[in-house]
N, C-alpha and C positions, 0 to 999 in steps of 0.2 A: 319728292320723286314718286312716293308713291302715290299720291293725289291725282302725278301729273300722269300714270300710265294708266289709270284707273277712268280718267275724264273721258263720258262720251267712248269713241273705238280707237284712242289715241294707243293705246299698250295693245292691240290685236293689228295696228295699222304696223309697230315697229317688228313686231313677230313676222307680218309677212313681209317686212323688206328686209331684215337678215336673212330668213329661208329662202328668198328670191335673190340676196349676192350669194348666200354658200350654195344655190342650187346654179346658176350662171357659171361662177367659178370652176366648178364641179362639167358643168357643160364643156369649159375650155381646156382644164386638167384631162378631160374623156378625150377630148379630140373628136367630139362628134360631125361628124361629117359624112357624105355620100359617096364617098371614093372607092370604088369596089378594093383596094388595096389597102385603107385605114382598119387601122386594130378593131376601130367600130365598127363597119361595115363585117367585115370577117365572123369579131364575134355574136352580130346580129345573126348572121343566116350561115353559122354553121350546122352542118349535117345532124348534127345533137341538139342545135337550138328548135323550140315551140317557136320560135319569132319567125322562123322561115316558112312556118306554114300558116302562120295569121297573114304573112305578107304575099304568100301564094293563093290565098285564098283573097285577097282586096282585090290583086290583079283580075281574078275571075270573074270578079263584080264588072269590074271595069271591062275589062276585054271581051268579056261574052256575056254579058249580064245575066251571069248565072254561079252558082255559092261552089257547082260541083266543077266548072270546068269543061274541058272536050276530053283531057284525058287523068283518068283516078290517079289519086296518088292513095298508098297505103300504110295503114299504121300498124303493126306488130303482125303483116300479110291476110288480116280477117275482116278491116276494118278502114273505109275508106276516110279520106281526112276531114270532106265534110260529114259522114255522119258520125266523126266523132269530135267535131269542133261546134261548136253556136254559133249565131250569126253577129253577136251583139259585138265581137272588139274588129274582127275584119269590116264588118260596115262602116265601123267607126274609123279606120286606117284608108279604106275604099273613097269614103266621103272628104278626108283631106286629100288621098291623093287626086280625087278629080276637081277640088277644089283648086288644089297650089301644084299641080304634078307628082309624081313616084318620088316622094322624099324623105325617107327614116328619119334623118336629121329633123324636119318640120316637126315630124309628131313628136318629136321628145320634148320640143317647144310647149306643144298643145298640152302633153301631159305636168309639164312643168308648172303651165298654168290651172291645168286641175288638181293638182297637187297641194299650188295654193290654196284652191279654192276651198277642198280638205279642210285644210288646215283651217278655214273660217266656221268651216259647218261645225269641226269639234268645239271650236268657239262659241260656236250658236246653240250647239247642244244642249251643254255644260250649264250655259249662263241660263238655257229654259229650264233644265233638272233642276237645279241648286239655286238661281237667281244670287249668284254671287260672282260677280267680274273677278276677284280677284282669284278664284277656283278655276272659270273659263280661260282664263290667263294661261294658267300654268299646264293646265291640260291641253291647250291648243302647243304652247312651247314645247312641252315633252314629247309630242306627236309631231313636230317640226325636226326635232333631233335623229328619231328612230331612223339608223343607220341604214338599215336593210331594206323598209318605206322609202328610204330617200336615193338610196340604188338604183331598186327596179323603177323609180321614172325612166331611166334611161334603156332600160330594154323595152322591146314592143312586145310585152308579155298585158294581161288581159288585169295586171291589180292594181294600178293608178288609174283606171278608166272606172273598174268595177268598185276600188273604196269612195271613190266620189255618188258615185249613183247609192251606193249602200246607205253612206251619210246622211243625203237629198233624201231620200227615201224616209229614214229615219227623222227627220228634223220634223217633216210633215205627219208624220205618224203622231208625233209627240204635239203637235197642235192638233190635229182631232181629236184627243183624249178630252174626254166630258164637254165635246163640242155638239150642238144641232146639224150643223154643217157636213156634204159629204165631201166637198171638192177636195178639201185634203186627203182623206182615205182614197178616195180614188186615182188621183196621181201619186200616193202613196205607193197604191196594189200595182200601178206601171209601171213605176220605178223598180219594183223591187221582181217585175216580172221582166224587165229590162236587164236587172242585176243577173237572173238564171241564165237569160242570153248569152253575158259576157261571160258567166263561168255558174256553170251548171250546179256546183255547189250550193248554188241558191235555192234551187227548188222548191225545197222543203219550208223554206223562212217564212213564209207565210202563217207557217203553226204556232211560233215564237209570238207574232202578234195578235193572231185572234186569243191566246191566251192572254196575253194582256189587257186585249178587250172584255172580257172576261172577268178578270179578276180584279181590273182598276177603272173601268170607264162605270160613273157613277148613275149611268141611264135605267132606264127597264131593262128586265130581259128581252122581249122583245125588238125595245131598238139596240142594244148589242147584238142581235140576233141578224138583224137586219145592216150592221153595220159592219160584222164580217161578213156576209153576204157581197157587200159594197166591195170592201178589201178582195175576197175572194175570187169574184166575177174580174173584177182590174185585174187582177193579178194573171187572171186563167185567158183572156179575152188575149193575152200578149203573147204566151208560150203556143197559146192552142196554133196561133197562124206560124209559128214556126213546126207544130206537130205535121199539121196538113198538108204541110210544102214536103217534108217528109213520106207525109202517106201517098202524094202525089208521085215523088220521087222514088219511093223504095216500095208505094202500097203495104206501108207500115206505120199506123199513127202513135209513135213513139218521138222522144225527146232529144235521145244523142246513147249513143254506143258507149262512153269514156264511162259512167258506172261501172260497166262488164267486163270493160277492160282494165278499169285501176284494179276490182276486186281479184281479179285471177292472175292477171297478168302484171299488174304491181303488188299490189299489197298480201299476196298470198306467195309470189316469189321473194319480198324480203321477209316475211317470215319465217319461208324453206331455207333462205342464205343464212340465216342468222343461227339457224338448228340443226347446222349442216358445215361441211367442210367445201361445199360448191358455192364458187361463185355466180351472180346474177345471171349471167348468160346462160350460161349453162341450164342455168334452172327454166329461164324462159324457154331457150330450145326443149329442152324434155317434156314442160307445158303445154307448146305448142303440137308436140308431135300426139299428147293425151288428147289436143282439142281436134286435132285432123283424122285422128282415130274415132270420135265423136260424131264426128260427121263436119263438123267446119270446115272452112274451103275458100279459097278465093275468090271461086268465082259463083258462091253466096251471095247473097240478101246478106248485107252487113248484119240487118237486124237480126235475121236469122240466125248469124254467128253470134248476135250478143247473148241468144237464148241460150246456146248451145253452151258458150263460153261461161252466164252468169250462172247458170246449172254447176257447171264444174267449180266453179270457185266458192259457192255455197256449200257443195260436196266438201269441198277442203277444208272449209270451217269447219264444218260440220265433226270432221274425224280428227280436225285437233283444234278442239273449242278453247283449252286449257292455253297452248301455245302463242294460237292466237290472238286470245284473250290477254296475256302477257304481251306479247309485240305489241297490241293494241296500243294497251295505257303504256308502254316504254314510248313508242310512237307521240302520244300527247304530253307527256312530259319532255322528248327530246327536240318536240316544237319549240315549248318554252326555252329550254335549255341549250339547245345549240346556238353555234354565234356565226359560222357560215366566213368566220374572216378569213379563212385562206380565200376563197373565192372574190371577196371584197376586195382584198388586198391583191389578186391578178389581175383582176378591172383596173387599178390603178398603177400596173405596170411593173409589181413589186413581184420576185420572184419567190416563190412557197413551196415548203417541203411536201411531201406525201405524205397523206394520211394512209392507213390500213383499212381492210374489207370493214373490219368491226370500230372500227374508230370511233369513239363520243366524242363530241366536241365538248362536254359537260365535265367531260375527264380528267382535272387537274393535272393530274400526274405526267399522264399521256402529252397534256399539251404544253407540258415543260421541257421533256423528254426529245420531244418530233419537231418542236417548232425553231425556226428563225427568233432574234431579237426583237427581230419589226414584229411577227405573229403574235407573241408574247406582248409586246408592249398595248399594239392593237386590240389584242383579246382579252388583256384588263380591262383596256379603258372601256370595252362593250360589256363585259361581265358589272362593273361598277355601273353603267346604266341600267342594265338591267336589275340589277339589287334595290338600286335606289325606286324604281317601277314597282318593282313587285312587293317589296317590303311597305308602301306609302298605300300602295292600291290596297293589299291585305288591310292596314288600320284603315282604309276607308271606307272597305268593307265592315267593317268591325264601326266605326264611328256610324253608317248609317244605318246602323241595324239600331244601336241606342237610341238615334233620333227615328225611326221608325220609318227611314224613307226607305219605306219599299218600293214603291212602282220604280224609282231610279235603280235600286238594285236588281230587280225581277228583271228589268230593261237589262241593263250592260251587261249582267253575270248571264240572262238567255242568250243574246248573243255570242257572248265569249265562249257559253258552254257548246253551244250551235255548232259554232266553225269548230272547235276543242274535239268535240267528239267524232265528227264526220271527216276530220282529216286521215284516219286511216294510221296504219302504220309507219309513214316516211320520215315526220317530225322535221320534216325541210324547217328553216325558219324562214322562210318562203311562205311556208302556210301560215303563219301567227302573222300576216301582213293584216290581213281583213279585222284582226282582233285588237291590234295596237292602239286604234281612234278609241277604242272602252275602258283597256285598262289604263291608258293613259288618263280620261276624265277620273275612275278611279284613285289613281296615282295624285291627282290634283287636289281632290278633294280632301285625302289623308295630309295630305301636304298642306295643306292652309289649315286643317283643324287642327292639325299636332302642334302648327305652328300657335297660333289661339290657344289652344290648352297650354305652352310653355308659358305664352306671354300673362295669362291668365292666373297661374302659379306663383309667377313672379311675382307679379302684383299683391299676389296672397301673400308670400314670404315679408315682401316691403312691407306690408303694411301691419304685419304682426309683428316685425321688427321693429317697428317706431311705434309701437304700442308700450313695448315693452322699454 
């Protein structure tokens, strides 16, 4: 059997036709459909949902072929919705709709099938790091499983469009290393300035690699000098045309507003909730009323409001570094840690208690306490995946240090730490999407060498046994 998943793409060919019936199934359990009256529909563009304004913003392309529209719409009253959205996932929903028509349902198709696609890059990864199928295997499987990755296919949220380009991006990265060649670094630097598009957390990822170049590409300095230069210019040559369309549009050549406003307006008000007896709102309105007092205003230069706004939310760090410092890293821990299954478990029609203001999802106690049977049985069987991830990733952290594969480590653990740190204080498990394709190869690779060191042992007991 194992011969026979191991031959050729025979064992990645069966991986993606089970994740393609339990993603199908999962298609017809949702009820996905285009009927303004379906659970889907509803939950796609409710007044709370980000999908209502990726999908007001495709219209825009279509109907006036333009990102802003005829008339603003606004996000927290400072901040209009393109300049605080990118162009990279509405193009991407714009381009089917004028492909096939206005059809939600379609793209979940599309992303269903990028999802796939995923799921092969991790495969293609794993198998160039490690050059061992039976490691790419298990890493692409464990990455086919991840409950919350296999969710958000079905919302028009911006992380099955953006973990596929992340992956592509990456795979190509990993064939320029101590290559002559620029072709890959170059659509490398697109890709991943394609990735800032679709969600601006990207930005920055470009530092993550020319470090690698750097530290693992075995050329002169000069041609690694010249080859983040390559990387660089790709990268910048993609953001800049959407900066300009900006400059054009607000005569401000800047990137997006959503910075200024996660720092103040998210991530500094659940700091205040958390150190405080006020709820979210509350804290936003009182924010709000600091930022108008400031000078911000609606009928502002959004950019101008982001100055204004990222001023004050720097202030806020600044006069409680200690707090926020704390929410920080509770924040990336409660990434990892949260399971998100009440919300999983409403998508599926299952009815869930209330959580509290302070609720962890990491809270044994708590989610003994508050939960349904279904919540409980559900939030084992997530907790038990996750153990099993993080426990196999840690020894294969730990095994690859013994075998000295650093570039593989420097690789997954900068990424993992990339997205880890820049998530902020929310610890959604929503954010640990972009980081699942790493530690799952991770997770593979402890998992096949633990497996090897058991069989290996054995082998040693037999054969001092029968010595003896």
């Amino acid at each position: 059997m194992k011969k026979f998943l191991l031959r050729e793409h025979t064992g990645i060919l069966i991986i993606l036709l089970l994740a393609l019936i339990v993603r199908v199934v999962l298609y017809l359990i949702l009820n996905v459909n285009n009927s303004p009256g379906s659970d889907f529909y509803l939950h796609i563009f409710s007044p709370l949902s980000d999908a209502n304004g990726y999908h007001q913003l495709a219209l825009n392309i279509l109907n006036t072929s333009s990102f802003s529209g005829n008339s603003p719409v606004y996000i927290f009253d400072f901040f209009t919705l393109d300049s605080v959205r990118t162009p990279g996932y509405p193009v991407f929903l714009a381009f089917i709709y004028l492909l096939f028509g206005v059809s939600p349902s379609l793209v979940i198709i599309f992303q269903i099938a990028l999802n796939l696609a995923s799921i092969y890059l991790v495969y293609s990864i794993a198998a160039k790091l490690f050059s061992n199928k039976s490691i790419a295997l298990i890493s692409a499987f464990l990455f086919s499983l991840d409950i919350y990755t296999l969710f958000f296919i079905f919302e028009l949220y911006t992380e099955t469009l953006f973990v596929f380009t992340l992956l592509f991006s990456t795979v190509l990265f990993i064939k320029s290393i101590n290559s002559h060649g620029f072709l890959h670094l170059i659509i490398s630097g697109i890709l991943i300035g394609l990735s800032a598009l679709i969600r601006p957390i990207a930005i920055f990822l470009p530092i993550v690699y020319i470090a690698i170049i750097f530290f693992f590409d075995k050329h002169s300095v000069s041609l690694k000098i010249f080859k983040t230069g390559v990387l660089s210019i790709s990268f910048l040559l993609i953001i800049s045309l959407w900066m300009m369309r900006n400059y054009n549009e607000y005569n401000y050549f800047g990137f997006s507003t959503i910075s200024s406003a996660n720092l103040y307006l998210f991530n500094a008000v659940i700091t205040e909730s958390n150190s405080t007896d006020k709820n979210t709102q509350q804290i936003i309105n009182e924010f709000k009323n600091i930022a108008i007092n400031a000078g911000a205003s609606k009928q502002n230069n959004p950019f101008y409001n982001a100055q204004i706004i990222k001023t004050l939310g720097k202030e806020y760090v600044k006069t409680n570094k200690l707090l926020f410092a704390k929410q920080h890293t509770q924040g990336m821990l409660n990434m990892y840690l949260s399971l998100g299954h009440r919300q999983l478990l409403s998508w599926l029609g299952f009815e869930t208690s209330e959580g509290g203001k302070k609720y962890s999802q990491s809270n044994l106690r708590r989610l003994l306490n508050n939960s349904t049977n279904m919540e409980i049985v559900f939030a084992f069987w997530l907790i038990a995946f996750l153990i099993f991830c993080y426990v196999f990733a840690s020894y294969g952290i730990f095994s690859m240090l013994k075998t000295k594969e650093y570039f593989s480590i420097f690789l997954l653990l900068g990424l993992i730490f990339y997205f880890t740190f820049l998530t902020g204080v929310g610890g959604s498990p929503r954010f640990r999407i972009p980081v699942v394709p790493f530690y799952s190869m991770l997770a593979g690779y402890g998992f096949v060498k633990l497996l090897k060191l058991n069989f290996q042992t054995k082998v040693i007991k037999f054969v001092i046994q029968s010595r003896k």
